[in-house]
Backbone as CSV, one residue per row, in Angstrom:
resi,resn,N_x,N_y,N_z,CA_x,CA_y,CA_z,C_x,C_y,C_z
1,UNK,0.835,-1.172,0.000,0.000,0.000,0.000,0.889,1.248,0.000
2,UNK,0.611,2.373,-0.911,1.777,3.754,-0.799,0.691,4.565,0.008
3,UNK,1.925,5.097,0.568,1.295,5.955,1.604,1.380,7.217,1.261
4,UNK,0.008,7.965,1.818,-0.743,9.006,1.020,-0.070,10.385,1.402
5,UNK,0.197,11.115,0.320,0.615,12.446,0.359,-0.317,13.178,0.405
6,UNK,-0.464,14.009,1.481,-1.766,15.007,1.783,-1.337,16.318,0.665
7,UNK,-0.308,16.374,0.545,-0.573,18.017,-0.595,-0.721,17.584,-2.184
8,UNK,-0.471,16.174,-2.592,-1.257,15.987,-3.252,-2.452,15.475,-3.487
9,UNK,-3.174,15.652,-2.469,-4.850,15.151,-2.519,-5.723,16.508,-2.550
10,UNK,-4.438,17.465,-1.922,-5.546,18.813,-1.028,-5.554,19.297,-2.705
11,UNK,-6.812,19.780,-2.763,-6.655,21.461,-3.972,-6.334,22.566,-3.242
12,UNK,-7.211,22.855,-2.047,-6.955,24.424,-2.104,-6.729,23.997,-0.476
13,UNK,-5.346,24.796,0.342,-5.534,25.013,1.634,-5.657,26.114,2.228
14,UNK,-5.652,26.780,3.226,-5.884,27.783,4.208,-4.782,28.253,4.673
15,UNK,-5.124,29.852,4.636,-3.600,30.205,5.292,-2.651,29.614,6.574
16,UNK,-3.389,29.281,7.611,-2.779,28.663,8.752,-1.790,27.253,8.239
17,UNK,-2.806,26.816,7.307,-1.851,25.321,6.918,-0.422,25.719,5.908
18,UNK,-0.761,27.130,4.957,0.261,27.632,4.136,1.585,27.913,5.061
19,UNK,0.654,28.547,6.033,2.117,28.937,6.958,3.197,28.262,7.216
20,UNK,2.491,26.841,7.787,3.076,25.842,8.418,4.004,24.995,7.031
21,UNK,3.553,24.925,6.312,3.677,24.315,5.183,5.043,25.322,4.549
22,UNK,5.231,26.586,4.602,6.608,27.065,3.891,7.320,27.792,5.371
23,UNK,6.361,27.751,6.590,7.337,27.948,7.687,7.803,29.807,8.179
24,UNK,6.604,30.659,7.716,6.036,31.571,8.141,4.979,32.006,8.397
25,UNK,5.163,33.471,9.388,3.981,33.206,10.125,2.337,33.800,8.817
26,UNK,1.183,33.792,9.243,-0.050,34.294,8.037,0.084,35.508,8.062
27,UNK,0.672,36.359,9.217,0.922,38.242,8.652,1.829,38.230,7.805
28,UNK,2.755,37.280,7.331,3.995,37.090,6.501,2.884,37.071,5.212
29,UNK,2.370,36.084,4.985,1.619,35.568,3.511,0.591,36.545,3.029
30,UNK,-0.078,37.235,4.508,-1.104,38.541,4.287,0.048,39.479,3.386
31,UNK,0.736,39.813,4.276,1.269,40.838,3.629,2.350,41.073,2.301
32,UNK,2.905,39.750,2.028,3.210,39.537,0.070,2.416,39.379,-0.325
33,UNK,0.932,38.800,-0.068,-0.147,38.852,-0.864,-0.200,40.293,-1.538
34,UNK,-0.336,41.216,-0.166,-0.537,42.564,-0.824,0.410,42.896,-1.512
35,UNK,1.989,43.199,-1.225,2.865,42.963,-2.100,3.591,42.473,-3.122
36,UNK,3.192,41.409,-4.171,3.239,40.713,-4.893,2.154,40.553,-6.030
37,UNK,2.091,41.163,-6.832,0.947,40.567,-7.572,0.486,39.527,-8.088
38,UNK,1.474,38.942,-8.159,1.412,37.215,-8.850,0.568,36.454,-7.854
39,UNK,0.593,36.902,-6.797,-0.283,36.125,-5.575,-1.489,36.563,-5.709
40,UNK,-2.260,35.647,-6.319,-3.710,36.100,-5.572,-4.410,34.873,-5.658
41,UNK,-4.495,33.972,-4.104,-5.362,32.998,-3.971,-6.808,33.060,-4.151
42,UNK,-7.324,32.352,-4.021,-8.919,32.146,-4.352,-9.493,32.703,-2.915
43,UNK,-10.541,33.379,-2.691,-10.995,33.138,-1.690,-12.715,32.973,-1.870
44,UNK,-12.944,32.384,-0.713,-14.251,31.731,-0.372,-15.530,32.778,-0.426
45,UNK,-16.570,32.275,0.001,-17.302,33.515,-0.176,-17.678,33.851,1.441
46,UNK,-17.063,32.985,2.392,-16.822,34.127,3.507,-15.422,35.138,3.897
47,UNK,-14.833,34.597,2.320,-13.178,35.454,2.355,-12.285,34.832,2.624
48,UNK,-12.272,33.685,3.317,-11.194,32.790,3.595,-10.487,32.476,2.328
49,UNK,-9.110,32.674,2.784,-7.985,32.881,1.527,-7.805,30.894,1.335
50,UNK,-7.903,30.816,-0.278,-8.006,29.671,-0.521,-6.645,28.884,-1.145
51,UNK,-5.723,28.578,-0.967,-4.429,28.902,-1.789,-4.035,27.706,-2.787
52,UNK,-3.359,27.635,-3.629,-3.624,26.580,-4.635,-2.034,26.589,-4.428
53,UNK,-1.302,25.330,-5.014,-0.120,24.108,-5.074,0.601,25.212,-5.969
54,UNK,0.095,26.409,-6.955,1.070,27.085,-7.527,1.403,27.991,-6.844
55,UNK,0.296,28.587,-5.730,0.315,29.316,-4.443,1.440,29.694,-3.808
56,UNK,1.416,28.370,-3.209,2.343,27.500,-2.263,3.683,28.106,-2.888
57,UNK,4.000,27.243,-4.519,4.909,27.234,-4.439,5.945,28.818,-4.943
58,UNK,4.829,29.681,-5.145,5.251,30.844,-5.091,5.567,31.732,-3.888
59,UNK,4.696,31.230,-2.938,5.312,31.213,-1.923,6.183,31.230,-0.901
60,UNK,7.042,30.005,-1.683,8.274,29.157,-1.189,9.399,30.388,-1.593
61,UNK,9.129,30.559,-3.001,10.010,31.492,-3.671,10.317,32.391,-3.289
62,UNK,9.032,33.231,-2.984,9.261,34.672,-2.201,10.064,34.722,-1.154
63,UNK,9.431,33.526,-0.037,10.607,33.758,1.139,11.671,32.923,0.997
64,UNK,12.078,32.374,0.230,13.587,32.079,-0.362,14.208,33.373,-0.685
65,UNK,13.792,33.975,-1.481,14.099,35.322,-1.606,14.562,36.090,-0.361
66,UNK,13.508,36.452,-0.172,13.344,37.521,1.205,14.022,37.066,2.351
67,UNK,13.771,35.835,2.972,14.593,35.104,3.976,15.410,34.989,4.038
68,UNK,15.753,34.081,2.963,17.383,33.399,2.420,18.229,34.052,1.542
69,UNK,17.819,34.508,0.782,18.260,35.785,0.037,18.899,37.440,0.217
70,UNK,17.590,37.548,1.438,17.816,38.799,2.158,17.564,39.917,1.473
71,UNK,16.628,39.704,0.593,16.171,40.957,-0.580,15.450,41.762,-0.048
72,UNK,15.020,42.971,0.236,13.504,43.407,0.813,12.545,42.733,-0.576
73,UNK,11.444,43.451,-0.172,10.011,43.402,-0.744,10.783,43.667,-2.349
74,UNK,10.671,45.196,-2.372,11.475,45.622,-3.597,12.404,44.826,-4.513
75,UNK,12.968,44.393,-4.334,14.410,43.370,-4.850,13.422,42.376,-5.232
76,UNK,12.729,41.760,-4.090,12.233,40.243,-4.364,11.258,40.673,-5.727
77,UNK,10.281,41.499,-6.079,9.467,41.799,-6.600,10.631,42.185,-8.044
78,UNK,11.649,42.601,-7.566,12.008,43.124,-9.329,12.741,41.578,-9.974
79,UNK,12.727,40.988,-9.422,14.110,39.727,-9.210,12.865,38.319,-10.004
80,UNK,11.388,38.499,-9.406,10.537,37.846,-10.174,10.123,38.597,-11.476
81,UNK,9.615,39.569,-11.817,9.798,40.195,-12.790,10.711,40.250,-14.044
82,UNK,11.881,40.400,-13.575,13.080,40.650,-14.913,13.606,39.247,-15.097
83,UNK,13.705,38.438,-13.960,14.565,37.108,-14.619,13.877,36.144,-13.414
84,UNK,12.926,35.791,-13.656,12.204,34.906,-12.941,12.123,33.452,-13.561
85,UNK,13.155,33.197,-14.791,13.271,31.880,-14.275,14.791,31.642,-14.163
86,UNK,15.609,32.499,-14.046,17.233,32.238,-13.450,16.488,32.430,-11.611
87,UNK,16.059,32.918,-11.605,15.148,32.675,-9.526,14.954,31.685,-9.983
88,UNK,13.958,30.898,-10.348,13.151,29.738,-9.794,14.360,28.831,-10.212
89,UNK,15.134,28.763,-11.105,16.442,27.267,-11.078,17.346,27.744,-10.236
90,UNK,17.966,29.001,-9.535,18.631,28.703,-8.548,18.035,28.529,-7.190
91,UNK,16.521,28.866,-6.959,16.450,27.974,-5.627,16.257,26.761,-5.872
92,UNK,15.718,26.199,-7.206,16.292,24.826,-6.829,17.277,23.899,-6.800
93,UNK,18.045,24.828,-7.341,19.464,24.203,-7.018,19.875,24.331,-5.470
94,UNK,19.426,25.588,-5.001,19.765,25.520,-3.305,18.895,24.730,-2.913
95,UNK,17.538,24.344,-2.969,16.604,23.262,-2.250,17.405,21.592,-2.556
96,UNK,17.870,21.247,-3.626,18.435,20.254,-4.014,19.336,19.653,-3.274
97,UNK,20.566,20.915,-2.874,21.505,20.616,-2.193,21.042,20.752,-1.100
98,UNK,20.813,21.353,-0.251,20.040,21.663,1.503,19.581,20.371,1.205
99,UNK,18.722,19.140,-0.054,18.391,18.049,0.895,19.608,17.298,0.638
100,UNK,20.836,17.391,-0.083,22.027,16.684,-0.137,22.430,16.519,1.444
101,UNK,22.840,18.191,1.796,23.315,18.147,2.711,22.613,17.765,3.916
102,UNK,21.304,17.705,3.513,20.590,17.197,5.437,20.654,15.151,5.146
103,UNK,20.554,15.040,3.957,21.322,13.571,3.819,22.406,13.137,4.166
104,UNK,23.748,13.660,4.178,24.947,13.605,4.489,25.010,13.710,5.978
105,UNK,24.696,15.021,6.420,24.163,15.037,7.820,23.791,13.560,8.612
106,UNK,22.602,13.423,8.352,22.125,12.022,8.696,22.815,10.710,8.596
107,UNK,23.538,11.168,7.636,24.599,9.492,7.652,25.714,9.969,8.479
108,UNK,26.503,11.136,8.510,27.618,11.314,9.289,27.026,11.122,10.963
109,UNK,25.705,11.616,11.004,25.265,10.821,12.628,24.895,9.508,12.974
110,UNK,24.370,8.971,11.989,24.147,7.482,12.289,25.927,7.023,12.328
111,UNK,26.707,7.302,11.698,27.744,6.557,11.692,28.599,6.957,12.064
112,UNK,28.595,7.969,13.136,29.083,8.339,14.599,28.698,8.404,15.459
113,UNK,27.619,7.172,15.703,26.623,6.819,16.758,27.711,5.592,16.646
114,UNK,27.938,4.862,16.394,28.639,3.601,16.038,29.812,3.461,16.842
């Protein structure tokens, strides 16, 4: 039996779960929403922000940017704009390696547990 991946079953999640899911807080996602135009989730018809898997992963981007990057608002916003897909292949080249290295990690502790 494979065991089930919840973000690919979900369509649309909720900001609280977005948060948790790229690891900031919802005044973070409120407020690139407003800043960003490329963002604009679905919302419900009591307003609840509805966010979709391209959402997400624009998301990810921004605060790769902003976080890891250290761009303000400004930067991050011109940086998707002018060359937004030299952004999106070098964070994944940094996401790629970060899981190299948390692999390596993990074996250099198991096998200095020994």
């Amino acid at each position: 039996m494979h065991a089930r991946n919840p973000m690919m079953e979900k369509i649309y999640f909720t900001i609280g779960e977005v948060a948790v899911i790229v690891g900031v807080s919802p005044s973070s996602i409120r407020y690139w929403e407003q800043n960003f135009d490329e963002l604009k989730p679905c919302k419900s018809e009591k307003g609840t922000r509805l966010f979709s898997q391209p959402d997400i992963e624009l998301l990810k981007l921004i605060c790769f940017l902003v976080k890891e990057r250290g761009l303000t608002i400004k930067g991050a916003r011109k940086k998707l704009k002018e060359n937004r897909e030299d952004t999106i292949k070098t964070w994944e080249l940094v996401r790629r390696l970060q899981t190299v290295k948390a692999g390596l990690i993990a074996i250099r502790d198991e096998t200095s547990g020994n």
